[in-house]
C-alpha positions as CSV (number, residue, x, y, z in Angstrom):
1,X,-10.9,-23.2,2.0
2,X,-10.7,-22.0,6.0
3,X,-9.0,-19.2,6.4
4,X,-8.5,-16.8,9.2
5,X,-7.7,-13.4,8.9
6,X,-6.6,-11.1,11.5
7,X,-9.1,-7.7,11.3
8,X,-7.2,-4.4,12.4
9,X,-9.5,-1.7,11.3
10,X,-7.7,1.2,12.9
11,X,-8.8,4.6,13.3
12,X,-10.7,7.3,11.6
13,X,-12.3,5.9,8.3
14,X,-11.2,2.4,8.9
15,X,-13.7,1.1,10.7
16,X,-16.2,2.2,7.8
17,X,-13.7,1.1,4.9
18,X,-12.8,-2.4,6.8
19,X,-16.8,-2.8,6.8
20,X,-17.1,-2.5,3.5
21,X,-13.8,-4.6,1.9
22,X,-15.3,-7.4,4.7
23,X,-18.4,-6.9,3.1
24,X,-17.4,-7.6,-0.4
25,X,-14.5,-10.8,1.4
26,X,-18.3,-12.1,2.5
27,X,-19.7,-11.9,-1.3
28,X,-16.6,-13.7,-2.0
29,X,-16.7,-16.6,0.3
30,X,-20.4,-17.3,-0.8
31,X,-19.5,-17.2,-4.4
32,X,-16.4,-19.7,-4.5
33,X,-17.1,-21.5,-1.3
34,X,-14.4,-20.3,1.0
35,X,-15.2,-20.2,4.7
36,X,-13.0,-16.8,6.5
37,X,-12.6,-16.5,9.3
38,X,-11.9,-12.6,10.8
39,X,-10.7,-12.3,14.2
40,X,-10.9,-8.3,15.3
41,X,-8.5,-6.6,17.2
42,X,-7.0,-3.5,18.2
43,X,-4.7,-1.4,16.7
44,X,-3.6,2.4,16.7
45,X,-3.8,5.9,18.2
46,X,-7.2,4.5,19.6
47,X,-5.7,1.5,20.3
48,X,-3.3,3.5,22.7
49,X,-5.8,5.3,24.5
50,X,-8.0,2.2,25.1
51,X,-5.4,-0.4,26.1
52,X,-2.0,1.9,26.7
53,X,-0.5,0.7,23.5
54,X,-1.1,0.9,19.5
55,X,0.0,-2.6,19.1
56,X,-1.6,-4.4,21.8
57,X,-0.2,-7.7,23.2
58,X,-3.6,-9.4,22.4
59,X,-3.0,-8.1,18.9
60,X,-0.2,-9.6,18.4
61,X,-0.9,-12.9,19.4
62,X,-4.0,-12.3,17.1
63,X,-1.6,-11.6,13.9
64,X,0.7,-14.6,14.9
65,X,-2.2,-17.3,14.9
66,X,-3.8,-15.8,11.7
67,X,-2.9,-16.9,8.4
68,X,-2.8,-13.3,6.8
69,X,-3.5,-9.9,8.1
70,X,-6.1,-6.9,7.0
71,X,-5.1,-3.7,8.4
72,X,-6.9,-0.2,8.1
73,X,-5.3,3.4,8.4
74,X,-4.1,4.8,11.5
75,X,-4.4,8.5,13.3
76,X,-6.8,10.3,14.6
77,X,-7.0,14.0,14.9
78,X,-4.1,16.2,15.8
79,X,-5.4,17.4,19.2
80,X,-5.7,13.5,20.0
81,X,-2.2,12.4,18.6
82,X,-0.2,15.3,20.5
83,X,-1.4,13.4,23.4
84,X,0.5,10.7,22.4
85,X,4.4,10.2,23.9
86,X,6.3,9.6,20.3
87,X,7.2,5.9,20.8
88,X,3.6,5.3,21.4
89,X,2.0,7.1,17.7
90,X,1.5,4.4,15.6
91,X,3.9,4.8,13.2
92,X,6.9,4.0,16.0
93,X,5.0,1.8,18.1
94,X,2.3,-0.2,15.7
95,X,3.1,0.2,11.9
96,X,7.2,-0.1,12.1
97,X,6.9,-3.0,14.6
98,X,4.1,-4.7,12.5
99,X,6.5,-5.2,9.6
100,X,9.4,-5.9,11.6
101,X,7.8,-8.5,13.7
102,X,6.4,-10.4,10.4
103,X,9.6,-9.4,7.9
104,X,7.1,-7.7,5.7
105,X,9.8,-6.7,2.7
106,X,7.9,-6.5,-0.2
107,X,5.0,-3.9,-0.3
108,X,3.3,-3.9,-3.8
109,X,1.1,-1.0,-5.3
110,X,-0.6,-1.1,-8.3
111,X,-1.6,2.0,-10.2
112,X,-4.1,1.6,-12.3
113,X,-6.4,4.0,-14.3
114,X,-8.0,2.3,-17.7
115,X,-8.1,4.9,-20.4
116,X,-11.8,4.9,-19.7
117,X,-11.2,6.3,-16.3
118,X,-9.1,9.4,-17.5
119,X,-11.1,12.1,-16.2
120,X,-10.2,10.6,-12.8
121,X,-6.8,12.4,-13.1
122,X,-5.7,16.2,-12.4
123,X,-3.4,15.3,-16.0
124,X,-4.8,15.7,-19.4
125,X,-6.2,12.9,-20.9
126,X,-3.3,12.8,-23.5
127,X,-1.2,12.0,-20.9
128,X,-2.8,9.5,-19.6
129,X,-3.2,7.7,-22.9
130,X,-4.0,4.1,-23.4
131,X,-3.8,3.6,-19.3
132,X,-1.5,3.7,-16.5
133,X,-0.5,0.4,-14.9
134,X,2.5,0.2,-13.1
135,X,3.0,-2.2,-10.1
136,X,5.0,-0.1,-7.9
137,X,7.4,-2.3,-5.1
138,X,8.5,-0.6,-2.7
139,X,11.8,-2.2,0.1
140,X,9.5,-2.0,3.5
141,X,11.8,-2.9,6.6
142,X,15.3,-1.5,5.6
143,X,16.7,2.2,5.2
144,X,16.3,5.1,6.7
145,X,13.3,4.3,8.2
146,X,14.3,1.1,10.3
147,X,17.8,3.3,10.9
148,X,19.3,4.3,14.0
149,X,18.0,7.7,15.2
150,X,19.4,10.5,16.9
151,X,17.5,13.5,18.5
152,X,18.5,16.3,21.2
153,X,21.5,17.7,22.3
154,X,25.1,15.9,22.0
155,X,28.3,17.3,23.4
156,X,28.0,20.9,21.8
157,X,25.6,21.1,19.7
158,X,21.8,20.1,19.1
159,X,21.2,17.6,16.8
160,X,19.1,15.0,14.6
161,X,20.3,12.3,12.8
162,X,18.9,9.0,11.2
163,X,21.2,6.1,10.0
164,X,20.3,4.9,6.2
165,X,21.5,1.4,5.8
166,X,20.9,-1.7,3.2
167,X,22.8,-5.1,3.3
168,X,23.3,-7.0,0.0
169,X,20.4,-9.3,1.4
170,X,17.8,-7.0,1.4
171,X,18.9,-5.2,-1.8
172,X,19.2,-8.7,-3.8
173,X,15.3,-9.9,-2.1
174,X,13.4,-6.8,-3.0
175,X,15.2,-6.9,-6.8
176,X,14.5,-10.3,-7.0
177,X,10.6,-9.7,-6.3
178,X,10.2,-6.4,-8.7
179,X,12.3,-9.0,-11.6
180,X,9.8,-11.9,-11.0
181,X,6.8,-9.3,-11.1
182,X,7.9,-8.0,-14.2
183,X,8.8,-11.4,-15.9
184,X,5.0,-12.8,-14.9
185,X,3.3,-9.6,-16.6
186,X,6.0,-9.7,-19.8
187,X,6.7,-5.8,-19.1
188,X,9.8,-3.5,-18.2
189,X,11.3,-3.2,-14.7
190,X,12.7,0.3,-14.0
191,X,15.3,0.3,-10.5
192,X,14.8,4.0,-8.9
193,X,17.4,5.3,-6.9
194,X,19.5,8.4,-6.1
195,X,23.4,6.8,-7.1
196,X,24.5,10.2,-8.0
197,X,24.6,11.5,-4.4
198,X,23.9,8.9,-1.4
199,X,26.1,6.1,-0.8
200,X,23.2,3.7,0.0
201,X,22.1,4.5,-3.6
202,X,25.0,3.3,-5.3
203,X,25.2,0.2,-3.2
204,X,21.4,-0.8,-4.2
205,X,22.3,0.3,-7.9
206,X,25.2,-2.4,-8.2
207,X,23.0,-4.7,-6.6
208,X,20.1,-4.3,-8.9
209,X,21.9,-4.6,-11.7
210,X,23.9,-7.4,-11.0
211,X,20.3,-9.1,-10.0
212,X,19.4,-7.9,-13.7
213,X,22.1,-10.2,-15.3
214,X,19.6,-13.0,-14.2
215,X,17.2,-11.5,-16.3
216,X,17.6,-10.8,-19.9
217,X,14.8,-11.4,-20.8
218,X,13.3,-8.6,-18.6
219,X,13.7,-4.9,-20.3
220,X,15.6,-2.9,-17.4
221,X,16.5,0.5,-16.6
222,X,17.3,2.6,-13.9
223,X,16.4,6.3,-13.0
224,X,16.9,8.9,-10.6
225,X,14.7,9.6,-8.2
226,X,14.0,12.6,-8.9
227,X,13.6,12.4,-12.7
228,X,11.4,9.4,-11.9
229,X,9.1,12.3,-9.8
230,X,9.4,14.9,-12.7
231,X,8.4,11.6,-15.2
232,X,5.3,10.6,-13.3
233,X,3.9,13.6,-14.2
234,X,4.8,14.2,-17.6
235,X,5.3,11.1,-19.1
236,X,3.5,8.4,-16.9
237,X,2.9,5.7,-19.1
238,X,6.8,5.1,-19.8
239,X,6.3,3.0,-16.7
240,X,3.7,1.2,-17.0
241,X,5.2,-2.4,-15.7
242,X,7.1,-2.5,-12.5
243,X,8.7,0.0,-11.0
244,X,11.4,-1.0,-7.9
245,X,11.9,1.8,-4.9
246,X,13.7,1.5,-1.7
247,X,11.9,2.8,1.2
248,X,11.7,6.3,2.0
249,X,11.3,7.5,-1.7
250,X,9.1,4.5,-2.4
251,X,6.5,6.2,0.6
252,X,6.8,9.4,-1.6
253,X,6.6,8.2,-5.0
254,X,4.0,5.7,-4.1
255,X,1.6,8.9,-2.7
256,X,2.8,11.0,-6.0
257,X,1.2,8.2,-8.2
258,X,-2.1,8.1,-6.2
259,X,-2.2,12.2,-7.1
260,X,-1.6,11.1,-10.7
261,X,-4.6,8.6,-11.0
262,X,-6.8,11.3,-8.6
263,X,-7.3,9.8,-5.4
264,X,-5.2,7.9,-2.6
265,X,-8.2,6.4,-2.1
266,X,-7.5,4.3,-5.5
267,X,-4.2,3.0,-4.2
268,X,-4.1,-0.6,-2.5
269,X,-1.3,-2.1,-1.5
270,X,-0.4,-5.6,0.0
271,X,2.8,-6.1,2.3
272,X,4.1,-9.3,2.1
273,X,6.6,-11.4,4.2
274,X,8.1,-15.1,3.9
275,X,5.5,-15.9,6.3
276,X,2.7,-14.0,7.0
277,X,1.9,-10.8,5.3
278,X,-0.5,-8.1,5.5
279,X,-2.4,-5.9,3.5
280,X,-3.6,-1.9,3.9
281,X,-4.9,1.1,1.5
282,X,-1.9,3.0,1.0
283,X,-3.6,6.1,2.3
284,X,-4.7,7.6,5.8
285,X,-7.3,7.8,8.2
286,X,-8.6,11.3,7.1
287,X,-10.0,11.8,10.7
288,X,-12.3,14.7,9.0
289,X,-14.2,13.0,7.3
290,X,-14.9,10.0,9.7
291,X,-18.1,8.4,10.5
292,X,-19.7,10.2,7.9
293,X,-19.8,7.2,4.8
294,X,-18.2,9.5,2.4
295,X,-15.1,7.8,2.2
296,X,-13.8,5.8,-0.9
297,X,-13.7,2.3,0.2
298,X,-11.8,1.3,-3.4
299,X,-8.1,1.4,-1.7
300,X,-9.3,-1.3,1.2
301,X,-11.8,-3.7,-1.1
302,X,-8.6,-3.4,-4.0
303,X,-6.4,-4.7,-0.3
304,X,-8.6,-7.5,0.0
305,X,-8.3,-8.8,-4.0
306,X,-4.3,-8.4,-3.6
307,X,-4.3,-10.4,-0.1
308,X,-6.6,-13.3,-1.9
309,X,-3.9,-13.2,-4.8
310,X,-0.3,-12.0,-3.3
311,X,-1.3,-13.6,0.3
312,X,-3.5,-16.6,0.0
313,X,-3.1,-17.7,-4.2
314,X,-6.7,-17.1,-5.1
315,X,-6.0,-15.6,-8.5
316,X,-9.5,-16.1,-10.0
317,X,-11.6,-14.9,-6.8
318,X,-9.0,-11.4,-7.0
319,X,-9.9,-10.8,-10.5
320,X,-13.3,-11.4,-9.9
321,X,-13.1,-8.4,-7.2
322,X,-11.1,-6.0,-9.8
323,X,-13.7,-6.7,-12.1
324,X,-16.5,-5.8,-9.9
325,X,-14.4,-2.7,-8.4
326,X,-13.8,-1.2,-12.3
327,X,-17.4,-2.1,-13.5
328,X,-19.1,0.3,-10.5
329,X,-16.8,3.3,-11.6
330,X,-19.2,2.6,-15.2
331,X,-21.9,4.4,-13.5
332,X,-20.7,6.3,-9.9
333,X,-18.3,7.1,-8.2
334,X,-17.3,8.4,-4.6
335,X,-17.1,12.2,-3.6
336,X,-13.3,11.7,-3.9
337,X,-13.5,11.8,-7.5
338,X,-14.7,13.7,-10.5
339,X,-18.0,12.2,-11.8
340,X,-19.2,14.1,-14.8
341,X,-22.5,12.5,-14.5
342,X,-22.1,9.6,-12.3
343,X,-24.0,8.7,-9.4
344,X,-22.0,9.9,-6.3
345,X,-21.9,7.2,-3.8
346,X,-21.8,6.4,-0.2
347,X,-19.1,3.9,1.6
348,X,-21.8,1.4,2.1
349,X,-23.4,2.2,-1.5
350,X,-20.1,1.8,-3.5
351,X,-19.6,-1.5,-1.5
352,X,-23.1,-2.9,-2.1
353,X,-22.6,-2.4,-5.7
354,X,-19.7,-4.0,-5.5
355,X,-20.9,-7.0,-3.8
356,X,-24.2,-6.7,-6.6
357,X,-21.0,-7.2,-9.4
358,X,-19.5,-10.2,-7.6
C-alpha cells in the first residue's frame, strides 16, 4: 500500500520523538510491504519565527494532498513564546485551525498500564489492579474552546468572556463514536459531564442518553465531572472501557489519566475527521529537555500504531507496534519512568529496540 503522510514534527522534543515513531513507521513498511510516503513541513512557534506563521500556507497545502497527518508537540521556551502576538502561538493560530480546517471531532486516548507495569504509577499497585484500559474520547472542535471570546474593556467595566456552545450534531457524532468504540471492545461506556450546573451539560446529557437508547447492549452511565476526577484516582479501573468527554474537561481529564499511569509521555492519541485526520502524543514539547535524547518517544511511536489502525485500517501492522512498544518496557525504560532495575534508555535506544521487536 502507498501512502503519504504529512510530517509536522513541531518544536522542542518533536523533532527527536517524530525521528524515532518514523523510525519504527520504516520497520513497518519493510515488514508488511507498505511503501510511506512522508512529506515534511512546518509547523509551530518555530514555524512562526521562520516563515511569519505557525501554520504555514505550504503546510497546509501539504496536509490537504496527504492522506493522513503526523503531528509533533508545539512551544518552545517561555522567553521565545512571549515574543509571539497571541493569534500567532500555536494553539490560536496552528492547533485550533488544524482541526477546524480538517473537522477533526473525535480525538481518542487510550490509557493503558498492564498490571505488569504497575510500578509505572504514583498509585499503589492495589489500585491499579488487574490493568487500566480505558479509551478516553474526547469532543475536539466544539465548546468552549471553538467559542466566541471576549477580552478587554467594554462599556464600564473590564472583562473576559468565552462562549460554550454544542449543537445536537456534534453531541449526537461524538456519542455515536464513544457507543461504537465500546460495542467493538464488548465494555461499558461512561458519558462525563457537568448537568448539575452548566447548561451545555444538560444539553450533551439528553443527547447522550437518547444516543444510548440505540445501544442496549452497551452498559452506560454517566458521571460528573468532577467525581469522574476524584474516581480516576481512587478507583480507576471502574472505567476501564470508554470513557466520553466534551472538550475542555476532556483536555483535563485526558492529562489527569497520563498522571495516573506515570508519564504523559505514555499517552497517544489520534484525531480523527470524516476525511483526513491526524495523529499527536497528547503531551508537550518540554522545551527543557530538548535536543538532549532523553525524552520518551512511547506517546509519538503509540501515535503512529493508532494512525495505521483509526486512520489508515491497518489493524494487524498497529498491534504489531503495541506489541513491540510493551515488550521493550520488559527490560528498560526511559528516564520519565521508574525502573527498579531496568535499563534506562535513550530516544534513539527505546526506538531501536522497538524497531529490533517489530
Amino acid at each position: 500500500m502507498d501512502i503519504s503522510i504529512a510530517i509536522l514534527e513541531g518544536d522542542g522534543i518533536g523533532p527527536e520523538i517524530t525521528r524515532a515513531a518514523l523510525q519504527v513507521l520504516d520497520a513497518v513498511a519493510e515488514k508488511f510491504g507498505h511503501r510511506f510516503d512522508k512529506r515534511p513541513a512546518p509547523f509551530g512557534a518555530q514555524a512562526y519565527f521562520d516563515h511569519g506563521s505557525p501554520f504555514p500556507e505550504e503546510t497546509k497545502a501539504i496536509c490537504d494532498g496527504a492522506d493522513v497527518i503526523l503531528k509533533g508537540p508545539v512551544g518552545l521556551a517561555v522567553e521565545r513564546m512571549n515574543e509571539i502576538p497571541p493569534e500567532h502561538r500555536p494553539e490560536l493560530g496552528a492547533i485550533l485551525p488544524l482541526r477546524r480546517r480538517f473537522d477533526t471531532f473525535a480525538n481518542y486516548r487510550p490509557v493503558r498500564l498492564p498490571k505488569s507495569l504497575a510500578s509505572f504509577s504514583p498509585l499503589k499497585a492495589s489500585i491499579i489492579g488487574e490493568g487500566l484500559d480505558i479509551l478516553m474520547i474526547r469532543e475536539l472542535v466544539g465548546g468552549i474552546y471553538f467559542g466566541d471570546k471576549t477580552e478587554g474593556p467594554s462599556t464600564d467595566m473590564k472583562l473576559a468572556k468565552d462562549d460554550c456552545s454544542y449543537t445536537d450534531g456534534q453531541v449526537r457524532r461524538i456519542a455515536k463514536v464513544a457507543f461504537d468504540e465500546a460495542r467493538k471492545r464488548k465494555s461499558s461506556m461512561t458519558n462525563v459531564h457537568k448537568a448539575n450546573v452548566l447548561a451545555t451539560g444538560r444539553f450533551w446529557n439528553a443527547v447522550v442518553e437518547d444516543v444510548a437508547k440505540l445501544y442496549p447492549d452497551v452498559p452506560y452511565r454517566s458521571v460528573l465531572v468532577d467525581n469522574a476526577a476524584y474516581q480516576l484516582v481512587v478507583n480507576p479501573t471502574q472505567f476501564n472501557g470508554v470513557m466520553l468527554l466534551e472538550n475542555m474537561q476532556g483536555d483535563i481529564l485526558t492529562d489527569q489519566a497520563g498522571g495516573i499511569i506515570g508519564s504523559l509521555g505514555l499517552m497517544p492519541s489520534a484525531c480523527v475527521g470524516p476525511e483526513k485526520s491526524y495523529v499527536e502524543p497528547a503531551h508537550g514539547s518540554a522545551p527543557d529537555i530538548a535536543g538532549k535524547n532523553v525524552a520518551n518517544p512511547y506517546s509519538m511511536i503509540g501515535s503512529v500504531a493508532l494512525m495505521l489502525d483509526l486512520c489508515l485500517g491497518l489493524g494487524e501492522e498497529a498491534q504489531a507496534v503495541w506489541d513491540a512498544l510493551f515488550a521493550v518496557f520488559e527490560h528498560g525504560t526511559t528516564g520519565d519512568l521508574p525502573s527498579e532495575g531496568k535499563e534506562i534508555l535513550s530516544t534513539s535506544e527505546f526506538a531501536q529496540r522497538v524497531v529490533d521487536k517489530l
